[in-house]
C-alpha positions in Angstrom: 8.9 181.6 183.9 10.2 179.9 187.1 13.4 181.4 188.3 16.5 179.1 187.5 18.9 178.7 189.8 22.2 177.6 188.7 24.0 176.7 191.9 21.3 174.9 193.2 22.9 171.5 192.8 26.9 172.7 194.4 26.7 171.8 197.9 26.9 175.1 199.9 30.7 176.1 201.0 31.9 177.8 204.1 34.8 179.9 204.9 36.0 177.0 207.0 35.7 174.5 203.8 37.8 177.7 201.8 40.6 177.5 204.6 40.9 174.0 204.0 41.3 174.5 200.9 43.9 176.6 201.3 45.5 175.4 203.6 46.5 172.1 201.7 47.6 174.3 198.9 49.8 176.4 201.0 51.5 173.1 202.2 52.1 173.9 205.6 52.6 178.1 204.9 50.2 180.1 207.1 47.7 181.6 205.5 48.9 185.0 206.8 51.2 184.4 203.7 48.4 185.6 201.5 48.3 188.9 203.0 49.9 191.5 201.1 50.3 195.4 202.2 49.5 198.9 200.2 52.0 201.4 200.3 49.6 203.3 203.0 49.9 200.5 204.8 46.4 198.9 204.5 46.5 195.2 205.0 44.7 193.3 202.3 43.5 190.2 203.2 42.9 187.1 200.6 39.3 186.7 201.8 36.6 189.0 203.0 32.9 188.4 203.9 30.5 190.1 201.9 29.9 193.5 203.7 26.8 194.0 205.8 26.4 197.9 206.1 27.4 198.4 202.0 25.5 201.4 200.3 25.6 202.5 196.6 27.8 205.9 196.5 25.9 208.1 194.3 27.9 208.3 190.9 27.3 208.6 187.2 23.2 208.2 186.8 22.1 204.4 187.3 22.9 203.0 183.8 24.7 205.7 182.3 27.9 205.3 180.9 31.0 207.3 181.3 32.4 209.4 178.6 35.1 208.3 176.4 38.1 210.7 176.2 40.7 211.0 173.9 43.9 213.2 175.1 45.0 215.2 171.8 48.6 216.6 172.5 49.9 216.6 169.0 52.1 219.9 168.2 50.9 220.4 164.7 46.8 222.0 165.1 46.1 220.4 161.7 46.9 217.5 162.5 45.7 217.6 165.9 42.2 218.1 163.9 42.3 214.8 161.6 43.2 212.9 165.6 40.0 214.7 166.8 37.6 214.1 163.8 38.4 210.6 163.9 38.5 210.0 167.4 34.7 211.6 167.3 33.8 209.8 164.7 34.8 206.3 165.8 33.1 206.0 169.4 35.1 208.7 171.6 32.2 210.7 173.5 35.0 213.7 174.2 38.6 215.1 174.1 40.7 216.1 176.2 42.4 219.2 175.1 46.7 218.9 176.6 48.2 222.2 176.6 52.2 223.5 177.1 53.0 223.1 181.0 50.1 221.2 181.8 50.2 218.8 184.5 48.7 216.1 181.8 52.3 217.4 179.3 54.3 214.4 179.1 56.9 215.9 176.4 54.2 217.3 173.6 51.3 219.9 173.8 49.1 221.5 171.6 50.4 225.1 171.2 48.4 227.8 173.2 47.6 230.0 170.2 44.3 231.3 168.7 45.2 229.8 165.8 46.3 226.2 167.4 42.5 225.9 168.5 41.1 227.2 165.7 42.9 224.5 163.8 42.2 221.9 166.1 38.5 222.4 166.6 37.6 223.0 162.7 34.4 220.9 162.4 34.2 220.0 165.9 30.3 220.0 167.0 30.6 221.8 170.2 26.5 222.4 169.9 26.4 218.9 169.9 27.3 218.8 173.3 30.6 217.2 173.0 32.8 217.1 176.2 36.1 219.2 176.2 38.2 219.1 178.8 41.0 221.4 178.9 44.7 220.4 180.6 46.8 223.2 180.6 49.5 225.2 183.5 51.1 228.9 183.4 52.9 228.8 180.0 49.7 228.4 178.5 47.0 229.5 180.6 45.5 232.0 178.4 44.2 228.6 176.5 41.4 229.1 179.4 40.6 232.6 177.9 40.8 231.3 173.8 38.8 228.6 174.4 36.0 231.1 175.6 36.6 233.6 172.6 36.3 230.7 170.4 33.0 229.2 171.8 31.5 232.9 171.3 32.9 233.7 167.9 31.2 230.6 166.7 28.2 231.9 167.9 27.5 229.4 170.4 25.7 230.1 173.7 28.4 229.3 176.5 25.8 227.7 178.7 25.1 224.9 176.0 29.2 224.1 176.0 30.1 221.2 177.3 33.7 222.4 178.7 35.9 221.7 182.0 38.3 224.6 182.2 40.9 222.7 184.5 42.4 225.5 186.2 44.8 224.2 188.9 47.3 226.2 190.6 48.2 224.3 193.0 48.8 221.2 190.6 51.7 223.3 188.0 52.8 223.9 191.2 53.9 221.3 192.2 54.8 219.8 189.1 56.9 222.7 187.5 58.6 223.2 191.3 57.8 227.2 191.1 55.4 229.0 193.2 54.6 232.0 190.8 53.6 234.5 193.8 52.2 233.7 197.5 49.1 231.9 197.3 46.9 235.1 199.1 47.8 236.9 195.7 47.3 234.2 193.2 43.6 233.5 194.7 42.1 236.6 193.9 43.7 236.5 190.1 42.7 232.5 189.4 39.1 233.2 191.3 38.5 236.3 189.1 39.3 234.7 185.7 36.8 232.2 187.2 34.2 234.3 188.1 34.8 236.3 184.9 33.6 233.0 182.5 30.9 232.3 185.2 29.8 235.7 184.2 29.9 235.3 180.5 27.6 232.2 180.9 29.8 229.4 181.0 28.5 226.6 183.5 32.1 224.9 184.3 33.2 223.5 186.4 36.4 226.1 186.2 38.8 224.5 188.5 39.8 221.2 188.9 42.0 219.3 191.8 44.0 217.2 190.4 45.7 213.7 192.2 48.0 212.8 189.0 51.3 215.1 190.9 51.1 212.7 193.3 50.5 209.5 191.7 53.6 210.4 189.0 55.9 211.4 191.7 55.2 207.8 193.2 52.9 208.5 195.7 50.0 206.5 197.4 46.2 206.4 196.9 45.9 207.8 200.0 48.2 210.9 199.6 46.8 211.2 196.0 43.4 211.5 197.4 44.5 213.8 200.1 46.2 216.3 198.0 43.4 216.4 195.7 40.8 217.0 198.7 43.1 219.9 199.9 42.8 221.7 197.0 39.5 221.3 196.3 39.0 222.7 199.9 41.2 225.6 199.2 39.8 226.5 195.5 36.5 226.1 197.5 37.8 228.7 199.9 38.9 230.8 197.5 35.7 230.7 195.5 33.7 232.0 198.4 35.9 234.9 199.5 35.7 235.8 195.2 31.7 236.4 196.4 30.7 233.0 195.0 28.0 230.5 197.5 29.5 227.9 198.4 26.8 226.1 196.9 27.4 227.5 193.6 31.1 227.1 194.7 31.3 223.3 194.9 29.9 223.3 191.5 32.9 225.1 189.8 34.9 222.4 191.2 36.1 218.8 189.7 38.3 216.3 190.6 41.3 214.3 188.3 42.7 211.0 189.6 45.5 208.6 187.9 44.0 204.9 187.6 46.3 202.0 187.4 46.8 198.7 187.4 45.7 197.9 190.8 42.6 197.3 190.5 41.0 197.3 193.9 42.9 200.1 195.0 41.9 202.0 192.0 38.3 201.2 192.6 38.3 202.3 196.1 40.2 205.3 195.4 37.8 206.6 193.2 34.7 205.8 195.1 36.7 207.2 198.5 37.1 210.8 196.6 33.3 211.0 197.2 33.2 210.2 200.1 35.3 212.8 201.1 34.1 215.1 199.1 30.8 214.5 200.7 32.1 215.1 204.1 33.8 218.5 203.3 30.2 219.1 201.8 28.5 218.5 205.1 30.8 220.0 207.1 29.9 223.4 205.3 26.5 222.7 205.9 25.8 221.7 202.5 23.6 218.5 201.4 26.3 216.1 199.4 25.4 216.4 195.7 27.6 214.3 193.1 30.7 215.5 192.3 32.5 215.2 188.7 35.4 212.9 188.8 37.7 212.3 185.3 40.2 209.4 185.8 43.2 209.2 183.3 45.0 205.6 182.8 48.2 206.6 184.6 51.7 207.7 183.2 53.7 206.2 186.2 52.7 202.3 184.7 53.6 203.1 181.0 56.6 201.6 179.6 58.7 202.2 176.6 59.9 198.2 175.9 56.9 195.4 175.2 54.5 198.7 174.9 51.9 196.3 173.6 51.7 195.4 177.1 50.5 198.9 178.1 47.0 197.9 176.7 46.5 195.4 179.2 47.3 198.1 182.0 45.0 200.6 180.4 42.6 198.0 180.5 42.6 196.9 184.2 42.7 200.5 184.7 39.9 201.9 182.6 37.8 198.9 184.1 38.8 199.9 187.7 37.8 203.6 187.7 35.1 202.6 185.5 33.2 200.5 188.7 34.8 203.4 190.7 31.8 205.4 189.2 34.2 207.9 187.1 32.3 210.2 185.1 34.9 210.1 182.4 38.0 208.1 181.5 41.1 208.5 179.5 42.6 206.0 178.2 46.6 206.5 177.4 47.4 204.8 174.0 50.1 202.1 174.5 53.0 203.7 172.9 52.8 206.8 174.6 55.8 206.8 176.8 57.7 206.4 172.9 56.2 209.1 171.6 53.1 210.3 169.9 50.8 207.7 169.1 49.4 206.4 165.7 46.0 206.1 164.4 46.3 202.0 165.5 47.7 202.7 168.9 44.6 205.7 169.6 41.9 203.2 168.1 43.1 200.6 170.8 43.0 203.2 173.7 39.2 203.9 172.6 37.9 200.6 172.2 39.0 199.0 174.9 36.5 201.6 176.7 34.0 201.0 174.1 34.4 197.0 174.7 33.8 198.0 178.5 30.7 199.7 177.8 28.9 198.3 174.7 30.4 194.6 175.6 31.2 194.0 179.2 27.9 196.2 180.2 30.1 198.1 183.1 27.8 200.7 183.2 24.5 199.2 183.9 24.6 198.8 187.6 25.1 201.5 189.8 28.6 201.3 192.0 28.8 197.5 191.3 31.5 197.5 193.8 28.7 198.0 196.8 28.8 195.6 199.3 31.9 193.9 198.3 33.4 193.1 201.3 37.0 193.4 200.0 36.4 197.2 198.5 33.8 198.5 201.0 37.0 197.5 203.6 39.6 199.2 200.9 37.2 202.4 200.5 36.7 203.0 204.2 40.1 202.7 205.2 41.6 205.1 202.1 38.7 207.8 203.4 40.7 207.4 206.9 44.2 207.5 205.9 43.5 210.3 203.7 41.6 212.0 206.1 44.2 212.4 208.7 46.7 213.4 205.9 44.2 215.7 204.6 44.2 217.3 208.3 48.2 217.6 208.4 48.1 219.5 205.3 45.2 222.1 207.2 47.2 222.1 210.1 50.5 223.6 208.3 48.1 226.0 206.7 46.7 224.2 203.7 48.1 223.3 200.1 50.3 226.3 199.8 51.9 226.2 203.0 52.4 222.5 202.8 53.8 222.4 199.7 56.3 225.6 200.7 57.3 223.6 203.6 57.8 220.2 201.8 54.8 218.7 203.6 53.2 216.3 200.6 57.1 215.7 199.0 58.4 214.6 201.8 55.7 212.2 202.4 55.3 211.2 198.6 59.1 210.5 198.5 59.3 208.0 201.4 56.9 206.0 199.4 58.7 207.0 196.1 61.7 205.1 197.6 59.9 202.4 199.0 58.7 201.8 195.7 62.0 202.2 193.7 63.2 199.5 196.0 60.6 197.1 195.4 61.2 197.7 191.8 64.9 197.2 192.4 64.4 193.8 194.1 61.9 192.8 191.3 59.4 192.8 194.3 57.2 194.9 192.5 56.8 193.5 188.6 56.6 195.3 185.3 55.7 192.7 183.3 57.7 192.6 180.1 60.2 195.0 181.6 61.8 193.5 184.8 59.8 190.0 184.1 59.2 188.2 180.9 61.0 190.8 178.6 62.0 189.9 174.8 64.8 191.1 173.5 63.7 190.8 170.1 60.5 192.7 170.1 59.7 195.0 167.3 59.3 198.6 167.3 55.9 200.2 167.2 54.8 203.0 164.5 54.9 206.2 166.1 54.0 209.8 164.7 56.5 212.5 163.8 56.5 215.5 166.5 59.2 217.5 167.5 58.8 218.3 171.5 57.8 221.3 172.4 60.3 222.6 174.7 59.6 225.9 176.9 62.5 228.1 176.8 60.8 230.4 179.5 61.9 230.3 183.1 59.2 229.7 185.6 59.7 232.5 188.0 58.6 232.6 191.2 60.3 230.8 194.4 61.3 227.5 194.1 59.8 224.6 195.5 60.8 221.2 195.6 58.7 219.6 192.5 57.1 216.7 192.7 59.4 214.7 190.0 57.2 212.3 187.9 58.4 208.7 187.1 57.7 205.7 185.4 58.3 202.3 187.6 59.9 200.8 184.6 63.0 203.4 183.8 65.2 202.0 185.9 65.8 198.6 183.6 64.8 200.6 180.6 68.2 202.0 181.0 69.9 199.1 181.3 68.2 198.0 178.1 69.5 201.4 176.3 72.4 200.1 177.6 71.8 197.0 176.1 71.5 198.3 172.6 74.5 200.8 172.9 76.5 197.6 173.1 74.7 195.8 170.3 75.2 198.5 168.3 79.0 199.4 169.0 80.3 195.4 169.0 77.5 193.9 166.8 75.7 191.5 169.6 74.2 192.0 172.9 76.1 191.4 176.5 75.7 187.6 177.0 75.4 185.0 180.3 76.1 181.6 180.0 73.5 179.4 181.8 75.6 176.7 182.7 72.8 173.9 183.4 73.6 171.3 185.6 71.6 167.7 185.8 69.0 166.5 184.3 66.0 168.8 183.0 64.1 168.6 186.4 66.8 169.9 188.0 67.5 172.9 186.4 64.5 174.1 184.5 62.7 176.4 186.7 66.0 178.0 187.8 67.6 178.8 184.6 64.1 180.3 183.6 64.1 182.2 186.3 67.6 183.2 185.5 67.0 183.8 182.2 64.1 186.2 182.9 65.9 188.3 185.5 69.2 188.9 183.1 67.3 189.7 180.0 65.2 192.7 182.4 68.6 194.3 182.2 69.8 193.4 178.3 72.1 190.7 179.2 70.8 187.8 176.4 70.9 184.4 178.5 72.4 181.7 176.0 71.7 178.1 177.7 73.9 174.7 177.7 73.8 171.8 179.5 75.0 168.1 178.9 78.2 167.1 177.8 80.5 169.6 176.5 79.8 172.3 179.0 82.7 174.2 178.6 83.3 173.6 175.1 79.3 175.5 175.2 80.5 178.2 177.2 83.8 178.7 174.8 81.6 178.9 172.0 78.9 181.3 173.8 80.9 184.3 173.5 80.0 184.8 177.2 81.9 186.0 180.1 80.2 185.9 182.5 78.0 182.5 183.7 75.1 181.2 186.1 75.0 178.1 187.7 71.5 177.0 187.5 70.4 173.8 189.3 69.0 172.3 192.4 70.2 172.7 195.8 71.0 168.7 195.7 73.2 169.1 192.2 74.8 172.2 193.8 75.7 170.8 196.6 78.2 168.4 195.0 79.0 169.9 191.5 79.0 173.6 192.1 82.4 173.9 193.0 84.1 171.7 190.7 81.6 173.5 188.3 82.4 177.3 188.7 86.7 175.9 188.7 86.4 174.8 185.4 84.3 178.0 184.0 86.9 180.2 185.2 89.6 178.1 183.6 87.8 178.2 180.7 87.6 182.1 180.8 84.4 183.5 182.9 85.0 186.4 184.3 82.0 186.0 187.2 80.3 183.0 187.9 76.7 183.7 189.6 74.3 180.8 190.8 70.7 180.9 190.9 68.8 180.2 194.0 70.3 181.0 197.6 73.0 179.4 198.9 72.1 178.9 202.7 74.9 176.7 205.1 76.7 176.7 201.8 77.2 180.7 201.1 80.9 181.2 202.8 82.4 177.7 200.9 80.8 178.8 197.7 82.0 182.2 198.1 85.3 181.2 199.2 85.6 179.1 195.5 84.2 182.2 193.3 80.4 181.9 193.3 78.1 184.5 193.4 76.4 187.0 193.2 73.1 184.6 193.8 69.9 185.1 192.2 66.9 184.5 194.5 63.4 186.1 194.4 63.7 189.4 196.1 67.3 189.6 195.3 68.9 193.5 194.1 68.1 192.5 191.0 68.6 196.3 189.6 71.8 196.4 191.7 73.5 192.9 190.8 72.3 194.0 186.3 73.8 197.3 186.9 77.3 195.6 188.6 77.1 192.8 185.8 77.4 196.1 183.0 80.1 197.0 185.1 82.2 193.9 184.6 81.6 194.0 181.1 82.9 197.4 180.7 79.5 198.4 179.1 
């Protein structure tokens, strides 16, 4: 059959003919206007030529897919069993096993008991091969030690288990904010209890270095990446000085990253942690073999209001590290940061992998992202960013030191506050949280669990943690706020969008208006036409935005905002900025004005205040 070409009748473009293009679009803005910036200060440009020195990173097996995981974190072992059997049963190639104290703990674990995985496991196939992938930290580290006993008193040759330990030190430490004793004595114990399953037969890998304190704490791809490398290296370290090769060393080793929304990022992040890997290989004098990388959808994008949402996250980000060439991916369910998921919400989390895999054929090239001009660009430049923070951390004495000396929180929080600020100003969206929210969305099902909460005191010496987040919390508090009020006065804080002109005029503002109150709770109740006041009398409101164009303002904002506070508003904001206009307009009683990139967070927050809320 003759080979059909189906762009063979388009005329053939240039970049020249795109900037055109663009250029007319734009309207006069420069096209530097399309550049945006990572938080490691990367420039990404709108356009990039296709890249000429591109080469597949050696992944997953060409045309393999990655294995499904399903995180099981439900208190109640019985119950965690029916959430494994079912999971197995409907497409999930693995679970992922969440522990007390574990780095992966967001607010429920499976206990740490005998019995707990006895429970849990009932049925499970391990013979079969099935991956399990322990997450657990010091309250529940003997899970490492039960998992073993179990695999043996089934009768099952540790060799043929599929099972990732997940020891990581260095991870609970800097999540719990404890350093249980100095890292010259912790070595020996972690390296022995390592050594000790390597000697029963187990294959591993033992420990992993995980990125995910980083990432939940705020940080960027590059620091994530870095702090994961440097523990890696160190567990490496520590595995040799145990007696180990390093060649059987870098075996015992795997690596856990947070995936997110950004999509490009999130590719390049995952193909740069093999890349560096690699290069720590070489530099021991070691020819680079792949490495095992797990991604897990990350906590830091989940939010508690339009959850639903969530699912379109998990999906960007379980296609991301999917072409990042992770060997595994968890997907969060979408009600997560509510609680413990239902059956519906865990079915969603597993086929939107399965969809990726069985539909959208993800897995059937080989680092699709090669040669992309845009992510070969992206990959290169994490690999050097993370690099030179990599070598800061070795310079201060590696992971333990660093972390003593507040080397990687320090960092992590300047972009923690870079990013709480972007949030603030709305620079940064959460869709259906600070944009597009509805107040009337319905709850989601969620499973009864009490939280498991550790009355044990870590001990050791304190550290400064590295505090996890989600982006959204901020105007999820203003929305408990919200519903506080509704329920103590029997309605929700209210704006009147006082509308002035015709349609034209004010339509785009008092959306935008309305969008930007309702991310804090404050229900935006529109009028326009005749009768304003008598609309704003009737509204219930107190406070009111002018919402218009600058040409309407110019002549009826005044007279506008005078008769809204005769008529009772207590704060009269306008929507748009004010420009010559902002010391007159002031002077009369307007403002606070809403523009893009406004304190959004700041001006919600001030609004509550006025309504004694």
């Amino acid at each position: 059959m003759a080979e059909i070409s189906l762009a063979h009748d388009f005329p053939l473009s240039s970049e020249a003919d795109w900037q055109a293009l663009v250029k007319e679009a734009l309207k006069g803005a420069p096209l530097s206007s399309l550049r945006s910036t990572s938080y490691d200060g990367i420039a990404i440009e709108p356009l990039y030529a296709r890249a000429k020195d591109g080469n597949v990173i050696p992944g997953r097996e060409p045309g393999e897919a990655w294995a499904v995981m399903q995180r099981v974190d439900l208190p109640d072992a019985d119950a965690a069993n029916a959430q494994i059997l079912d999971d197995l049963n409907h497409a999930a190639s693995g679970i992922v096993l969440v522990f007390e104290g574990a780095v992966g703990d967001y607010g429920y674990a499976l206990p740490a008991t005998e019995a707990a995985i006895d429970a849990a496991l009932k049925g499970v196939r391990l013979d079969w091969g099935v991956p399990i992938e322990l997450d657990f930290g010091p309250p529940s580290r003997q899970a490492a030690a039960l998992m073993a006993s179990f695999v043996k008193a089934k009768g099952l040759a540790p060799r043929s288990v599929n099972l990732r330990f997940g020891f990581d030190p260095f991870g609970a430490m800097a999540t719990r904010g404890v350093a249980p004793k100095p890292w010259s004595e912790l070595a020996p114990e972690v390296t022995a209890l390592i050594g000790s399953l390597a000697e029963q037969g187990f294959a591993g890998p033992f420990a992993v270095a995980d990125g995910r304190p980083v990432h939940a704490a705020g940080g960027s791809e590059a620091q994530e990446l870095a702090f994961a490398l440097a523990n890696a290296v160190a567990y490496l370290r520590a595995l040799e000085a145990h007696g180990i090769s390093l060649e059987d060393a870098r075996r015992l080793i795997f690596f856990r990253l947070a995936a997110d929304q950004d999509q490009f990022l999130t590719i390049a992040k995952f193909r740069a942690i093999r890349k560096l890997w690699a290069r720590i290989e070489e530099a021991c004098g070691l020819a680079p073999s792949r490495a095992c990388i797990v991604g897990e959808t990350a906590w830091r994008m989940m939010t508690r209001r339009d959850p639903h949402g969530n699912i379109v996250r998990g999906t960007i980000a379980a296609l991301a590290a999917a072409v990042g060439g992770a060997d595994t991916v968890t997907v969060l369910p979408f009600s997560a940061a509510l609680g413990i998921p239902d059956g519906f919400a865990r079915r969603i989390a597993r086929n939107t992998q399965t969809i990726l895999i069985e539909e959208a054929n993800l897995h059937r090239v080989a680092d699709p992202a090669a040669g992309s001009g845009a992510i070969e660009s992206l990959t290169d430049q994490l690999c050097d960013r993370a690099w030179a923070l990599f070598q800061e951390i070795e310079r201060v004495g590696g992971s333990f030191e660093a972390l003593k000396a507040g080397l990687i929180q320090k960092a992590v929080g300047k972009v923690r506050a870079e990013r709480e600020a972007n949030i603030a100003s709305r620079k940064d969206s959460v869709i259906g949280t600070s944009d597009f929210p509805d107040l009337a969305e319905e709850p989601v099902a969620l499973l009864d669990a009490a939280k498991a909460l550790s009355a044990v005191t870590p001990a050791g010496e304190p550290i400064e943690p590295l505090a996890r987040f989600r982006l959204a919390e901020p105007f999820e508090r203003l929305r408990d706020r919200s519903d506080a009020y509704l329920a103590h006065t029997g309605e929700r804080p209210k704006v009147f969008l006082a509308c002035l002109g015709r349609a034209s005029d004010f339509t785009a503002r008092a959306s935008f208006a309305k969008s930007l109150f309702e991310a804090g709770g404050i229900e935006a109740v529109e009028g326009s036409g005749d009768n304003l006041m008598k609309r704003f009398k009737d509204s219930g409101a107190k406070l009111a935005c002018l919402c218009s164009s600058d040409k309407v303002y110019a002549g009826e904002a005044v007279n506008a905002v005078e008769a809204l506070a005769a008529a009772g508003a207590t704060q009269v904001y306008l929507a748009g900025k004010p420009g010559d206009h902002k010391k007159a307009w002031e002077d009369a009683g307007i403002g606070p004005f809403l523009y893009q990139g406004c304190d959004t967070l700041g001006l919600l927050q001030n609004a509550y205040e006025r309504l004694g809320a």
